[in-house]
Structures are given as structure tokens and as C-alpha cells.
N, C-alpha and C positions, 0 to 999 in steps of 0.2 A: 074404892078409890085406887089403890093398889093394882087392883083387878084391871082398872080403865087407862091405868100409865104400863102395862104389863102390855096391852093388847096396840097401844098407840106404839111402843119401841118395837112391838112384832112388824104393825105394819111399815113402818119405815124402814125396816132391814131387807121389810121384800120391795122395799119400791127401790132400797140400793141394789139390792142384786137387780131388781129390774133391767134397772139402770146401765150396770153393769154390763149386764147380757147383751141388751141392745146396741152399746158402744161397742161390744166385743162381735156382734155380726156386722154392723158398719164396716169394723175395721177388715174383718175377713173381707166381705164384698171388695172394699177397696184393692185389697192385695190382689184377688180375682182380677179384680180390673186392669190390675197395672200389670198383671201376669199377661193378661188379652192381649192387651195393647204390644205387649214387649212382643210375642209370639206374632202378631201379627205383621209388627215391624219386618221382627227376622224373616217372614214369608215374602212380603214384599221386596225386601232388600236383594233377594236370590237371583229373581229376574233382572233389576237393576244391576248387580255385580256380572253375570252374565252378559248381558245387553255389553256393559262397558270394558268388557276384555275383549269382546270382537272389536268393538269400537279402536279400542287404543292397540290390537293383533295389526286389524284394517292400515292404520295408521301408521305404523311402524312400517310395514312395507307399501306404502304408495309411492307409485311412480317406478317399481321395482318390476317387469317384465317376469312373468310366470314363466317358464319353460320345463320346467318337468327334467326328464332325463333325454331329451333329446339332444343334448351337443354332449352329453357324457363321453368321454375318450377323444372329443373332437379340441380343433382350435387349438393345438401343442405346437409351440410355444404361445401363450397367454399374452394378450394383452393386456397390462396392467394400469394403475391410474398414473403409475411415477411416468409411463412411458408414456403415456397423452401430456403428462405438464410437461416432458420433451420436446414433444410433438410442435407442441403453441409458442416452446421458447425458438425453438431451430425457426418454425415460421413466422415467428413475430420478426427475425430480426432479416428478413428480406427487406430489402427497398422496396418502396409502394405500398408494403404494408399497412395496416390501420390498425386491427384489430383481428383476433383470430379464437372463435371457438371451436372446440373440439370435443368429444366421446366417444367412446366405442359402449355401444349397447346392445346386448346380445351377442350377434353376429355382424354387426354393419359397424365400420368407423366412418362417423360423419366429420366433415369440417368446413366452417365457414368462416368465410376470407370477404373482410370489407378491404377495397383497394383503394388510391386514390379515385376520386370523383371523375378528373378530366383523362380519366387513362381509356386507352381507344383501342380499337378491335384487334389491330395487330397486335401491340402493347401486352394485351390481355392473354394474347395466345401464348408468348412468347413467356408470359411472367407465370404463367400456368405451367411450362418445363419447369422453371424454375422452384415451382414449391413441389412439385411433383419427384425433381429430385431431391428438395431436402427433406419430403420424409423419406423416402428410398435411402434417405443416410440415416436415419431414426431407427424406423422398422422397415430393413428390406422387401418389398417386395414379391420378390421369390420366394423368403419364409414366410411371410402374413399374410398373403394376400394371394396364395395358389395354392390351389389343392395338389393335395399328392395322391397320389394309388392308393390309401388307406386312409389319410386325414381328409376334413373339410376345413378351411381356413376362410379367414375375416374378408368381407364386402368391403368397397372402398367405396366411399361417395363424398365427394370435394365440390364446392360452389363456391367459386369466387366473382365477386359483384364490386363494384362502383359506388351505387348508389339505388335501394329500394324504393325508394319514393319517385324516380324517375320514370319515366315511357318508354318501351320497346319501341315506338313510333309516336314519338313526340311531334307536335305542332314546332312550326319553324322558329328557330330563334330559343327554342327550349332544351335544355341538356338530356344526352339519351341517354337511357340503362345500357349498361355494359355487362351482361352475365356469362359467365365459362362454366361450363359443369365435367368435372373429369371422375368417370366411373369405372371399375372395374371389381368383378366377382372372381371368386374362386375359379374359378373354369374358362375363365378368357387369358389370352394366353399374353393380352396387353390392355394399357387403360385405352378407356374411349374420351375423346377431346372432343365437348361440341359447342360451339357456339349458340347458348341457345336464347340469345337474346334477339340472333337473326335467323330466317327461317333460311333452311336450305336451298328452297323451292318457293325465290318471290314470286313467280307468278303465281304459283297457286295460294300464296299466304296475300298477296295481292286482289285477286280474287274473293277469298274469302274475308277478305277485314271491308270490302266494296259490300259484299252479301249483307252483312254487320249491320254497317250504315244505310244500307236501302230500309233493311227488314224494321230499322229504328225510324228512320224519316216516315215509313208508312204507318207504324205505329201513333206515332208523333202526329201526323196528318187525321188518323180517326180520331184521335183523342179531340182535337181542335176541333174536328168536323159535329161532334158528339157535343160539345160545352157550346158550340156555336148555334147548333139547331135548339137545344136548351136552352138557351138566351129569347133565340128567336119568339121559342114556344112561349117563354114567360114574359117578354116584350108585348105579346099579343094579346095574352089572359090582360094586363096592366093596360092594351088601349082598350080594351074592350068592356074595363071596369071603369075606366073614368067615361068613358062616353053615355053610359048607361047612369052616372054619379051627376053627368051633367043635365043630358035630359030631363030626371027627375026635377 
């Protein structure tokens, strides 16, 4: 009896250790696992972190013009951004003004001048001196805007307009565009004033807005010609199905 309670508490100590063991490689595996998992995370995450430093590199400079070391030593004296909010204050407060953007990016100072709507071709010429000398009171000209024998210096490009929604050749009774473009580079020795809302050369702008219109009316006239014989064809197949619908 002894013998038989002796052999039953043996084997229940090995079914605890069993027990034991088996819980105890569960648990290993699981840390295995979780070890996996972690490792694998951090692999994946590499490319990710990667991926989104160009992402957010990319983004920090967009819209920021690359150039390299090419204007290096060039453009003395700099234009800066205090001197463009000069720029748009000095032009803002012309008469006929509307509105005035302005930059200088890279090498080029752009600016664009909405004028009044009913302001006319002389008008526009005449108001074109006029901003032309006030930034020439901003940044001089002669320093910004010419090169020297060893500098390169800043592009000018100014457009002043009326109204973008308008026609260079409107239908009668309808308000024209009125546009001035005043340009000048480093190496010209003055700005260029052009009208360039009218052509220099109406007959040949004459001419060629008639070229326009023909090459569209004949367009216009195949197309018609094309949907018309189409009509026709399928006007035809239609009497020739009911004729056939009614004999029967």
C-alpha cells in the first residue's frame, strides 16, 4: 500500500515537472516570437524612415530653384526680400494702381502691375515711365540691373495690364486688354517698352488672325459636312428598315 502511494506521488511530480517544462518552452517560443516580430519591425521601419526624410528633404526646398555655384561672386549688390516689399510699396502708391506683385528669383525681377480696367494705350505708356522710375528710386538701375566688366547683374521683367480676362481683339461693344511689358537684361544698355497687347505690324497680325478664322470655319464646315452625311447614312439604313417592316 505504501508501495502504491510512493509510486502515484512519483508520478505526479513528473507530470509537474511535465508541466512545467512545457509552460516553460511555450513561454521561450513566445519571447522568440516577440523577439521576430520586434526585429522585423525595426527592418521594415529603415526603408520607411529613409523613404520620409527625402520626402520631408524634398519638401522643405520646393519651389526653391537649384543653381549650383553658378551666380557665386555674381549679383553684388543682392537683392533682398526687404527691398521687393519696397518695391510693391513705392508701386503700390502710383495713381492707377490696383495691385502689385513682385520677386526676384534667381536672376530675374519679375513684377506684375494690375492698372485700372478703362486705362488706354497712351495712358498705359505714359504710366509705364512712371513705375519704371519708381523703382529706379528703389533699386537703381545702373546698380541692379547692368552688368559691369566683371559682375553679372539681375533681369528686369515688368507687365502691366488692365484686365486678364479681356481680348487683345475684342468684338465691338466689348472692353480691350490693355498690356505694357517693360524689359531689360544685364547687357542692354536701356529698358525695352512694348506694347504688347497690339501688334507692331497690323497688317501682318491682320492677316494672320483672317488665316485663324478661315483655317477654323473650314474646320467647322468638315465637321458639319461629316455629322451631316452621318445623318443622311442613318436616315437611310431607318427608311429602309421600316419599308421592309411594312411589306412584311
Amino acid at each position: 500500500m505504501d508501495s502504491f502511494k510512493d509510486k502515484k506521488r512519483v508520478s505526479k511530480s513528473e507530470e509537474a515537472e511535465d508541466v512545467a517544462s512545457r509552460n516553460e518552452r511555450i513561454k521561450g517560443r513566445i519571447r522568440r516570437l516577440n523577439a521576430s516580430i520586434i526585429i522585423c519591425l525595426i527592418i521594415c521601419m529603415i526603408p520607411v524612415g529613409v523613404f520620409g526624410y527625402i520626402v520631408y528633404q524634398a519638401w522643405k526646398v520646393n519651389n526653391t530653384p537649384i543653381t549650383g555655384n553658378r551666380f557665386v561672386g555674381q549679383h553684388q549688390p543682392e537683392i533682398t526680400d526687404a527691398n521687393m516689399e519696397s518695391v510693391k510699396s513705392a508701386l503700390s502708391r502710383i495713381q492707377g494702381v490696383e495691385s502689385v506683385e513682385a520677386e526676384t528669383r534667381v536672376s530675374t525681377t519679375r513684377i506684375l502691375i494690375d492698372v485700372r480696367d478703362d486705362i488706354t494705350e497712351e495712358e498705359i505708356r505714359t504710366l509705364g515711365d512712371e513705375i519704371y522710375a519708381a523703382l529706379n528710386a528703389v533699386l537703381p538701375i545702373g546698380t541692379y540691373y547692368t552688368n559691369t566688366e566683371t559682375m553679372e547683374m539681375y533681369d528686369l521683367d515688368i507687365s502691366v495690364y488692365n484686365n486678364l480676362t479681356y481680348k487683345a481683339y475684342p468684338a465691338e461693344g466689348e472692353p480691350k486688354l490693355v498690356m505694357l511689358d517693360i524689359v531689360k537684361n544685364g547687357m542692354m544698355p536701356e529698358a525695352e517698352f512694348q506694347l504688347v497687347s497690339s501688334p507692331k505690324n497690323e497688317e501682318a497680325a491682320k492677316a494672320a488672325r483672317e488665316s485663324v478664322e478661315e483655317r477654323k470655319k473650314q474646320e467647322e464646315a468638315e465637321k458639319n459636312g461629316t455629322t451631316n452625311e452621318t445623318n443622311d447614312d442613318t436616315g437611310e439604313e431607318n427608311t429602309e428598315t421600316g419599308g421592309e417592316g411594312t411589306g412584311a
